[in-house]
C-alpha positions as CSV (number, residue, x, y, z in Angstrom):
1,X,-207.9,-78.6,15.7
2,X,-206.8,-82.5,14.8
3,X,-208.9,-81.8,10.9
4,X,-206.9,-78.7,10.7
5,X,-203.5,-80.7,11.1
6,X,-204.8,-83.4,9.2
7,X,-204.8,-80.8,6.3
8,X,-201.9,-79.4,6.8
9,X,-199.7,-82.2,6.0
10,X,-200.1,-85.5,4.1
11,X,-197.6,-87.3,7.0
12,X,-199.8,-86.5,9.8
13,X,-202.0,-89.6,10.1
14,X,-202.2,-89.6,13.6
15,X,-203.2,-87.3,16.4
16,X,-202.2,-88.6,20.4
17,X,-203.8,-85.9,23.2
18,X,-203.2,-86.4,26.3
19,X,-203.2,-85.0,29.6
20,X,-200.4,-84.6,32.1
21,X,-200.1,-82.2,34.8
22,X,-196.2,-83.2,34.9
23,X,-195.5,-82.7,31.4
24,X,-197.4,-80.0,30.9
25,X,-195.8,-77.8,33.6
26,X,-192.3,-79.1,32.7
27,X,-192.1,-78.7,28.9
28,X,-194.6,-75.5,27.7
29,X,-191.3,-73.4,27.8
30,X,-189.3,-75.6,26.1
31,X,-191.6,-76.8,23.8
32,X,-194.0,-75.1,21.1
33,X,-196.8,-73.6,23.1
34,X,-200.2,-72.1,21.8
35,X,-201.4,-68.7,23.7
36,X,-202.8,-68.9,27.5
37,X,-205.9,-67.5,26.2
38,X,-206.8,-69.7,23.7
39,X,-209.0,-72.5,25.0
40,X,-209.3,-76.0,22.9
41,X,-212.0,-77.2,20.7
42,X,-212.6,-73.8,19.7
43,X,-211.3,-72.1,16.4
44,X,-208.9,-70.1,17.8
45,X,-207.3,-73.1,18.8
46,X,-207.2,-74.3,15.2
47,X,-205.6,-71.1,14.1
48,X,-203.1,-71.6,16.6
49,X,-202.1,-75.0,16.0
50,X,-201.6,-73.2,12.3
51,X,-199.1,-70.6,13.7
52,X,-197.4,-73.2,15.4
53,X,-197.3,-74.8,12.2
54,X,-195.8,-72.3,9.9
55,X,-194.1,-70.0,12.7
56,X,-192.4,-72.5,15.5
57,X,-190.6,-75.7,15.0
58,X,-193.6,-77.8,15.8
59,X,-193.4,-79.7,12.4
60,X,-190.0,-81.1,13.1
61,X,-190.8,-81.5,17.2
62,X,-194.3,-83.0,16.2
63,X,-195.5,-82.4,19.9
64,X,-196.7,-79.3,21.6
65,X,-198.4,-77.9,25.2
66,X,-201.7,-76.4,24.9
67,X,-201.2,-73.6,27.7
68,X,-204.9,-72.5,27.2
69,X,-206.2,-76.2,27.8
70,X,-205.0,-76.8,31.3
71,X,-202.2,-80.2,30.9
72,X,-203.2,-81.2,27.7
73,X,-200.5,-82.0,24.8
74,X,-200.9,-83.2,21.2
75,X,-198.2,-85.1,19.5
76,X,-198.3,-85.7,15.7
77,X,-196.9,-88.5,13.6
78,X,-197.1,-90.9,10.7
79,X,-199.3,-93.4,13.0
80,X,-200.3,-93.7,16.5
81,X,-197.6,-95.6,17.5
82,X,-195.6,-92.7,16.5
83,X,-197.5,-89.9,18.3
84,X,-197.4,-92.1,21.5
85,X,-194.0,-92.6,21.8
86,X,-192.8,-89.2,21.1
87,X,-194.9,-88.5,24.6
88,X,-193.7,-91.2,26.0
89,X,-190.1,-89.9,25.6
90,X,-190.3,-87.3,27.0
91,X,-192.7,-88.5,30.2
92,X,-189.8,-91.2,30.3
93,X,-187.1,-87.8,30.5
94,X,-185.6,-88.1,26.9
95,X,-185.5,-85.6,24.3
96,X,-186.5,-87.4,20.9
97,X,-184.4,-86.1,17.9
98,X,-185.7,-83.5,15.5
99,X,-187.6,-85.3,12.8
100,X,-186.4,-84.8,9.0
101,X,-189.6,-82.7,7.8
102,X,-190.7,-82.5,4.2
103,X,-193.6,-80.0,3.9
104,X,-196.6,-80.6,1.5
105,X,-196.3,-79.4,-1.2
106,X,-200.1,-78.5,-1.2
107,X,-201.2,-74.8,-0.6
């Protein structure tokens, strides 16, 4: 799954998974969610984080739930720093603006 965001796009440098029982529950309605079938580490779950990709507004929102990996969330960003605050924002209750994407202009 991270190598398969790596690729997508040259601004993801960093990859923050984490696991929270509160955030999890709270947000996978709200935020970009992969299937409740789909467990992690698998590639399924690589081909879902690639739906989310092109198909939800993950790449602006550069955090989603994992709903088949039980309270697990992955945040995205330019560096670790980045990633790790996004969660933190919203553990902390605040709804971080969209982010200004530019897709890759790679295939």
């Amino acid at each position: 799954t991270h190598a398969e965001l790596y690729a997508l796009d040259a601004e993801i440098q960093a990859i923050v998974h984490v696991h929270s029982a509160q955030l999890w529950t709270a947000l996978q309605h709200e935020l970009p969610s992969t299937a409740t079938d789909v467990a992690y580490g698998t590639p399924a779950m690589a081909r879902e984080f690639l739906r989310l990709y092109h198909e939800t507004d993950f790449p602006e929102r550069r955090i989603a739930v994992m709903r088949g990996h039980r309270d697990g969330l992955i945040a995205i960003g330019e560096s670790i720093a980045e990633a790790a605050l996004r969660i933190l924002a919203y553990r902390d209750g605040c709804r971080p603006p969209l982010t200004a994407h530019q897709p890759d202009s790679r295939p």
